[in-house]
ROSE-4610 file (N, C-alpha, C; in Angstrom, 1 decimal, always signed):
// ROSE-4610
residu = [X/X/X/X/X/X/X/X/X/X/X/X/X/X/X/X/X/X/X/X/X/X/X/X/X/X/X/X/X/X/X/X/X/X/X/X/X/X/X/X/X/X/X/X/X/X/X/X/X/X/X/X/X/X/X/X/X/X/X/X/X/X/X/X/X/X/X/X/X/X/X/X/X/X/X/X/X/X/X/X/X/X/X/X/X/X/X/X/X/X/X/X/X/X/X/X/X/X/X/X/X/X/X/X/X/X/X/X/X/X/X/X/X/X/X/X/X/X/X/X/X/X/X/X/X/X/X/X/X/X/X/X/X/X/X/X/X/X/X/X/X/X/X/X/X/X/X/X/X/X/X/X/X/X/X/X/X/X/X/X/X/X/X/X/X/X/X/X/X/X/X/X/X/X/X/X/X/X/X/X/X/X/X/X/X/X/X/X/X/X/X/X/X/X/X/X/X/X/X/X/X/X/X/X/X/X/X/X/X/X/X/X/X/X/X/X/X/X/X/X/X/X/X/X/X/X/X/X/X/X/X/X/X/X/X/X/X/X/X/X/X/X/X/X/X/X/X/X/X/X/X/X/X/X/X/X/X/X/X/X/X/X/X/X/X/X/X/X/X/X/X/X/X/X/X/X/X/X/X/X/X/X/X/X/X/X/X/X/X/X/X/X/X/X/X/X/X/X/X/X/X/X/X/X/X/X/X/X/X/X/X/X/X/X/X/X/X/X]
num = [1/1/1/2/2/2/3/3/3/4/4/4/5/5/5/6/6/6/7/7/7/8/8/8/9/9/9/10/10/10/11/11/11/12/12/12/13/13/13/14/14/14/15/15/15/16/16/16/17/17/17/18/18/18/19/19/19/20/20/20/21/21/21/22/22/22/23/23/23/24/24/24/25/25/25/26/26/26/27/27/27/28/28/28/29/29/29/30/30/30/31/31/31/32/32/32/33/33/33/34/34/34/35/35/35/36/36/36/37/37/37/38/38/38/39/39/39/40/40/40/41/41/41/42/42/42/43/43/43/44/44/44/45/45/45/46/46/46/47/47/47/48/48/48/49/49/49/50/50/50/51/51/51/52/52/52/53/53/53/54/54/54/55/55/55/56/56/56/57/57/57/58/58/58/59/59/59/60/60/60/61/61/61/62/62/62/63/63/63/64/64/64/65/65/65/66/66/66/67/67/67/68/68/68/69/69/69/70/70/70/71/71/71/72/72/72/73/73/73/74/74/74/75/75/75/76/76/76/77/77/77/78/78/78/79/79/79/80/80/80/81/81/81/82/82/82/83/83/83/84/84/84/85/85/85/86/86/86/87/87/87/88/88/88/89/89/89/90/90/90/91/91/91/92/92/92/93/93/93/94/94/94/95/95/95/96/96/96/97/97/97/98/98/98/99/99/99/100/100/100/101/101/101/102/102/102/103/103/103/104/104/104/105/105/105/106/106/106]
x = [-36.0/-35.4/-36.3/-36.3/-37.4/-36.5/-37.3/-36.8/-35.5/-36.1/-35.1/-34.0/-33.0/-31.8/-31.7/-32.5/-31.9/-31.6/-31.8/-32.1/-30.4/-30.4/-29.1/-27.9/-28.0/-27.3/-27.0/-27.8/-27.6/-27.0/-27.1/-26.8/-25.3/-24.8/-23.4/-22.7/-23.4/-22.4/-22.5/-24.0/-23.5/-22.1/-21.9/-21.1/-19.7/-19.4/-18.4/-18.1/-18.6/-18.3/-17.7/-18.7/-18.6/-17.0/-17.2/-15.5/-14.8/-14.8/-13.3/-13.3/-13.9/-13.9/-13.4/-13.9/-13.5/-12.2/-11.6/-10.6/-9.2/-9.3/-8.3/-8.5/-9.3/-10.0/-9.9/-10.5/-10.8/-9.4/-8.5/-6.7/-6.5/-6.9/-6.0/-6.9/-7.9/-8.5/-8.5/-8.2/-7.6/-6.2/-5.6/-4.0/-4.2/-4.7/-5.0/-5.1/-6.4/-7.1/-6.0/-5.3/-4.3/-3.1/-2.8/-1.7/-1.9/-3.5/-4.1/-4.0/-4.4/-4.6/-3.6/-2.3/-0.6/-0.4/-0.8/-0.1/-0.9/-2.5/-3.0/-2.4/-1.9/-1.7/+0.0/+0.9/+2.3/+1.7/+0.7/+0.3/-0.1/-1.0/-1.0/-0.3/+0.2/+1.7/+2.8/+3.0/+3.6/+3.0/+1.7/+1.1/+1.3/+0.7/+0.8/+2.6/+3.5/+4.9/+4.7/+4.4/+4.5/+3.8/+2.9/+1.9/+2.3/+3.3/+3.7/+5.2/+5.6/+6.7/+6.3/+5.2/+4.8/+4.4/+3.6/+3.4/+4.2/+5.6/+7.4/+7.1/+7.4/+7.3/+6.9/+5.5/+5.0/+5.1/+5.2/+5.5/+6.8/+7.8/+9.4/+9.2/+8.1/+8.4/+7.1/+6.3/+5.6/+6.8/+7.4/+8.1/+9.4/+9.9/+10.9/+10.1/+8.8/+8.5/+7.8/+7.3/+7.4/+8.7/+9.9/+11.4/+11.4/+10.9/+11.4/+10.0/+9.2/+7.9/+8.7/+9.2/+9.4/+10.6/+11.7/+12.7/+12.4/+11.2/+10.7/+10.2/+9.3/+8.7/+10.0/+11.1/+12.4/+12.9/+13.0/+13.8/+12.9/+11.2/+10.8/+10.8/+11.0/+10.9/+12.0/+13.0/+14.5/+14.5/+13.8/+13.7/+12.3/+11.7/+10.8/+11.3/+12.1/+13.3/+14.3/+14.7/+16.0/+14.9/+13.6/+13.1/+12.7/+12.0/+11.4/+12.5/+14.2/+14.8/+15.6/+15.5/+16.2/+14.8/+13.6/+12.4/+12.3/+13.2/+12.9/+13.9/+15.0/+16.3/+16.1/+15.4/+15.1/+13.9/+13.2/+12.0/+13.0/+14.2/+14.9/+15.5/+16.4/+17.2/+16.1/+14.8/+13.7/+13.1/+12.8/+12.6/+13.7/+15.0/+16.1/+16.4/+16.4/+16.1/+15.1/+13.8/+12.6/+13.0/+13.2/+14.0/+15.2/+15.8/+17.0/+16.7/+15.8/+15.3/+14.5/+13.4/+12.5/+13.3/+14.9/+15.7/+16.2/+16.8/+17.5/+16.5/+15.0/+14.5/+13.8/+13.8/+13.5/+14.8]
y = [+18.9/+17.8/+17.6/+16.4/+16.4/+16.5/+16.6/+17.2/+16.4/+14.8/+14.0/+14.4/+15.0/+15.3/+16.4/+17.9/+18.7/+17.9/+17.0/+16.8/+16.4/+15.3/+14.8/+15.2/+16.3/+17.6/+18.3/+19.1/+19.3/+18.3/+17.3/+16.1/+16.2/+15.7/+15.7/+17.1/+18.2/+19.4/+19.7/+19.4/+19.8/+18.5/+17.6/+16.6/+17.0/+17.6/+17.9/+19.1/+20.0/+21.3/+21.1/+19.6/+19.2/+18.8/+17.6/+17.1/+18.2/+19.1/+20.3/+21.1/+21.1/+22.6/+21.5/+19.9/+19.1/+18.5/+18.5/+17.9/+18.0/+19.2/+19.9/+19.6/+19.9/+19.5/+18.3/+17.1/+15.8/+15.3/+15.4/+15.0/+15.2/+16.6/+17.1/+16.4/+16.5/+16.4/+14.7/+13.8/+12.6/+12.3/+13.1/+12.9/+13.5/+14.8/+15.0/+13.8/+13.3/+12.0/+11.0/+10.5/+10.1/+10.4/+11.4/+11.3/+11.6/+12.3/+12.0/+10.3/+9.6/+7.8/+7.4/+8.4/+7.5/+8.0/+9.3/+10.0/+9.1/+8.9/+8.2/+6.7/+5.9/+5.2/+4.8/+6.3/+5.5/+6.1/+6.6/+7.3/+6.1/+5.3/+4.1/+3.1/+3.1/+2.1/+2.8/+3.9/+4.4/+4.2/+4.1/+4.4/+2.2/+1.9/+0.0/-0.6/+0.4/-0.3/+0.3/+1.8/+1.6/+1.0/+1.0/+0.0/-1.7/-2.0/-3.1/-3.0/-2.0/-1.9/-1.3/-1.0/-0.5/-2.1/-2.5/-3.9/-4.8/-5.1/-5.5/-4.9/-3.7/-3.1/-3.7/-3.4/-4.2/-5.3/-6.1/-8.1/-7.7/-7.0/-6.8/-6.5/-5.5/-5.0/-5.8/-7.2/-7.4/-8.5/-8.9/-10.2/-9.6/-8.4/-7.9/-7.8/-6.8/-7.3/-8.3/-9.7/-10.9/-11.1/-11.2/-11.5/-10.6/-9.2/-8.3/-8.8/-9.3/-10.1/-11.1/-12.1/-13.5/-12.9/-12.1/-11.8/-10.6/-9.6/-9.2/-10.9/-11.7/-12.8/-13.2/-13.9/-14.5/-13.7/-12.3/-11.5/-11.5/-11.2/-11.5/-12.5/-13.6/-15.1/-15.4/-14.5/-14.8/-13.7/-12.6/-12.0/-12.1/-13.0/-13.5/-14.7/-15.5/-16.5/-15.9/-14.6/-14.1/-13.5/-12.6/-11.9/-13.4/-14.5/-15.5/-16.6/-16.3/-16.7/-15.9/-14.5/-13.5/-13.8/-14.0/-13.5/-14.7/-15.9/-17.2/-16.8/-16.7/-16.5/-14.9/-14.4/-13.3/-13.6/-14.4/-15.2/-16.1/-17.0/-18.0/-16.7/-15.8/-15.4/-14.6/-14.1/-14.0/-14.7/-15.8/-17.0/-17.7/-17.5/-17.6/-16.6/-15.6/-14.8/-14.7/-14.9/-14.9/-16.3/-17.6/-18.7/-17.9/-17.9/-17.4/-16.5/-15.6/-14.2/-14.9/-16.7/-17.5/-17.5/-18.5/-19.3/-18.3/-17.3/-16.3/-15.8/-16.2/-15.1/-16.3/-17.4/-18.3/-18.5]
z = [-62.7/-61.9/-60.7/-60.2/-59.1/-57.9/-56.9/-55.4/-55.1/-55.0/-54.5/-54.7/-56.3/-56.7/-56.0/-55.6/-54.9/-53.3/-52.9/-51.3/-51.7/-52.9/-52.4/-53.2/-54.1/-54.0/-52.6/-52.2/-50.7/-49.5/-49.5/-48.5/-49.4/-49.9/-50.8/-50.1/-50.6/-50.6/-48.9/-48.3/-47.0/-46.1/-46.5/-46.3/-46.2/-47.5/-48.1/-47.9/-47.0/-46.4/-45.1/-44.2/-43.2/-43.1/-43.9/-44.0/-44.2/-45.7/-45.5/-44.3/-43.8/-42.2/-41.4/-41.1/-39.8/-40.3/-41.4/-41.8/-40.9/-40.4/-39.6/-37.9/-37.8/-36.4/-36.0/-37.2/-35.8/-35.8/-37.1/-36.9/-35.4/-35.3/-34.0/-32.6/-32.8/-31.5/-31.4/-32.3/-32.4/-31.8/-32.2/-32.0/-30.1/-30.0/-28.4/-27.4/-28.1/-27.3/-27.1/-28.0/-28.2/-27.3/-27.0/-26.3/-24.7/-24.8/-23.0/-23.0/-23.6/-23.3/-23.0/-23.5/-23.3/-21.9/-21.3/-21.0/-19.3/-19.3/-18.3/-18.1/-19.4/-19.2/-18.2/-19.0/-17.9/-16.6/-16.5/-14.8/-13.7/-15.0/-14.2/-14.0/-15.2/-15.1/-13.9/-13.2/-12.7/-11.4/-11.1/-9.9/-9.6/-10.4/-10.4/-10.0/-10.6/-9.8/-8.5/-8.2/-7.1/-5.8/-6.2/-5.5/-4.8/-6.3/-6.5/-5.4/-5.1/-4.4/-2.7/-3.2/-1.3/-0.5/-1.3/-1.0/-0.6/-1.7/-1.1/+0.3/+0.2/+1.7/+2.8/+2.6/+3.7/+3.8/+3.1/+3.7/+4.0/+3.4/+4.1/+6.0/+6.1/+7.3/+8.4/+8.0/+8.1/+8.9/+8.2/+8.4/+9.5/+9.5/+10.6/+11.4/+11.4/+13.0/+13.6/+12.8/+13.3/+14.0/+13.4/+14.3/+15.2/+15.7/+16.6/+17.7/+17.1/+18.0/+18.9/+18.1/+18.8/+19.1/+19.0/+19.7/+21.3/+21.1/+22.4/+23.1/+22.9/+23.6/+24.3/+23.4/+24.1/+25.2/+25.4/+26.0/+27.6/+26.9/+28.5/+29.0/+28.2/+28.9/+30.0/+28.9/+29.9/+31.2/+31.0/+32.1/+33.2/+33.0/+34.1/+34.3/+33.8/+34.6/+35.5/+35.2/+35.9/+37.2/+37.0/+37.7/+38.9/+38.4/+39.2/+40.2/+39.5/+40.7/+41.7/+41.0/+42.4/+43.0/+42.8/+44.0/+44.6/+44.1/+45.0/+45.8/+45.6/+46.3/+47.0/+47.0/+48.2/+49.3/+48.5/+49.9/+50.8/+49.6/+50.3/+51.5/+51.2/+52.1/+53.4/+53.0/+54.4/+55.1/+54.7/+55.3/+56.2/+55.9/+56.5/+57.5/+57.6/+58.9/+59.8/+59.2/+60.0/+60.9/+60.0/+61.0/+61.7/+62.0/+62.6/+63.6/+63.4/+64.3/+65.3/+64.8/+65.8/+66.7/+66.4/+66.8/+68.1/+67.5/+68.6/+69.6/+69.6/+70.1/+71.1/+71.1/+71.7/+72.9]
Protein backbone atom coordinates (compact mmCIF):
# COMPACT_ATOMS: atom_id res chain seq x y z
CA UNK A 1 0.00 0.00 0.00
CA UNK A 2 1.58 3.29 -0.53
CA UNK A 3 2.24 5.85 2.31
CA UNK A 4 -0.54 8.27 1.37
CA UNK A 5 -3.24 5.39 2.71
CA UNK A 6 -1.25 4.94 5.92
CA UNK A 7 -1.18 8.99 6.45
CA UNK A 8 -4.91 8.96 5.94
CA UNK A 9 -5.58 5.85 7.91
CA UNK A 10 -3.87 7.69 10.69
CA UNK A 11 -5.60 11.18 10.01
CA UNK A 12 -9.14 9.19 10.16
CA UNK A 13 -8.27 7.20 13.36
CA UNK A 14 -6.48 10.05 14.97
CA UNK A 15 -9.86 12.17 14.35
CA UNK A 16 -11.97 9.70 15.50
CA UNK A 17 -10.16 9.13 18.88
CA UNK A 18 -10.23 13.07 18.98
CA UNK A 19 -14.00 13.28 18.54
CA UNK A 20 -14.77 9.96 21.06
CA UNK A 21 -12.61 11.53 24.11
CA UNK A 22 -14.00 15.44 23.13
CA UNK A 23 -17.48 14.16 22.67
CA UNK A 24 -18.08 14.63 26.36
CA UNK A 25 -16.23 17.68 26.95
CA UNK A 26 -17.06 20.24 24.30
CA UNK A 27 -21.13 19.40 25.12
CA UNK A 28 -20.22 20.57 28.48
CA UNK A 29 -17.92 23.23 28.13
CA UNK A 30 -20.55 24.55 25.35
CA UNK A 31 -23.50 24.40 27.54
CA UNK A 32 -20.92 26.22 30.45
CA UNK A 33 -20.21 29.01 27.91
CA UNK A 34 -23.68 29.07 27.45
CA UNK A 35 -25.00 29.68 30.55
CA UNK A 36 -21.96 32.23 31.64
CA UNK A 37 -23.55 34.41 28.27
CA UNK A 38 -27.06 34.24 30.04
CA UNK A 39 -25.94 34.67 33.30
CA UNK A 40 -23.74 38.21 32.03
CA UNK A 41 -26.35 38.98 30.00
CA UNK A 42 -29.40 39.52 32.87
CA UNK A 43 -26.27 41.24 34.88
CA UNK A 44 -26.41 43.63 32.26
CA UNK A 45 -29.88 43.75 31.75
CA UNK A 46 -30.02 44.24 35.55
CA UNK A 47 -27.29 46.83 35.77
CA UNK A 48 -29.08 48.88 32.34
CA UNK A 49 -32.60 49.16 34.42
CA UNK A 50 -30.88 50.36 36.94
CA UNK A 51 -29.09 52.82 35.39
CA UNK A 52 -32.18 53.52 33.57
CA UNK A 53 -33.83 54.33 37.04
CA UNK A 54 -30.94 56.30 38.75
CA UNK A 55 -31.23 58.52 35.83
CA UNK A 56 -35.43 59.01 36.61
CA UNK A 57 -33.66 59.94 39.67
CA UNK A 58 -31.78 62.47 38.83
CA UNK A 59 -34.00 64.60 36.38
CA UNK A 60 -36.72 63.84 39.41
CA UNK A 61 -34.37 65.54 41.79
CA UNK A 62 -32.85 67.82 39.21
CA UNK A 63 -36.26 69.38 38.66
CA UNK A 64 -37.19 69.60 42.81
CA UNK A 65 -34.28 71.49 43.31
CA UNK A 66 -34.92 73.85 40.45
CA UNK A 67 -38.47 74.59 42.49
CA UNK A 68 -36.55 74.75 45.86
CA UNK A 69 -34.07 77.28 43.68
CA UNK A 70 -36.75 79.69 42.52
CA UNK A 71 -38.67 79.12 45.73
CA UNK A 72 -35.18 80.14 48.01
CA UNK A 73 -34.78 83.30 45.20
CA UNK A 74 -38.71 84.33 46.05
CA UNK A 75 -38.18 84.10 49.81
CA UNK A 76 -35.11 86.44 49.70
CA UNK A 77 -36.76 88.74 47.43
CA UNK A 78 -39.46 89.05 49.96
CA UNK A 79 -37.12 89.39 52.69
CA UNK A 80 -34.87 92.15 51.26
CA UNK A 81 -38.29 93.99 50.69
CA UNK A 82 -39.26 93.50 54.32
CA UNK A 83 -35.44 94.02 55.36
CA UNK A 84 -35.27 97.40 52.88
CA UNK A 85 -38.38 98.94 54.46
CA UNK A 86 -37.88 98.48 58.25
CA UNK A 87 -34.25 100.08 57.28
CA UNK A 88 -36.09 102.97 55.42
CA UNK A 89 -38.47 103.32 58.27
CA UNK A 90 -35.67 103.19 60.95
CA UNK A 91 -33.47 106.02 59.02
CA UNK A 92 -37.14 107.62 58.65
CA UNK A 93 -37.59 107.43 62.51
CA UNK A 94 -33.44 108.89 63.06
CA UNK A 95 -33.68 111.45 60.85
CA UNK A 96 -36.72 112.36 62.82
CA UNK A 97 -35.07 112.82 66.01
CA UNK A 98 -31.80 114.10 64.85
CA UNK A 99 -34.56 116.89 63.37
CA UNK A 100 -36.22 117.19 66.60
CA UNK A 101 -32.97 117.01 68.93
CA UNK A 102 -31.68 120.32 66.07
CA UNK A 103 -35.09 121.85 66.85
CA UNK A 104 -34.95 121.46 70.75
CA UNK A 105 -31.49 122.38 70.92
CA UNK A 106 -31.73 125.57 69.12
Amino acid sequence: MPAIVYQIINFVLFFGILAFICRKFVPRMFARHKEQIISELQTAQVASERAKSLQADISTSKAQNEERKTEIFKMAEKQVEINSMKSKADTEKTAEKLLSNMEYER
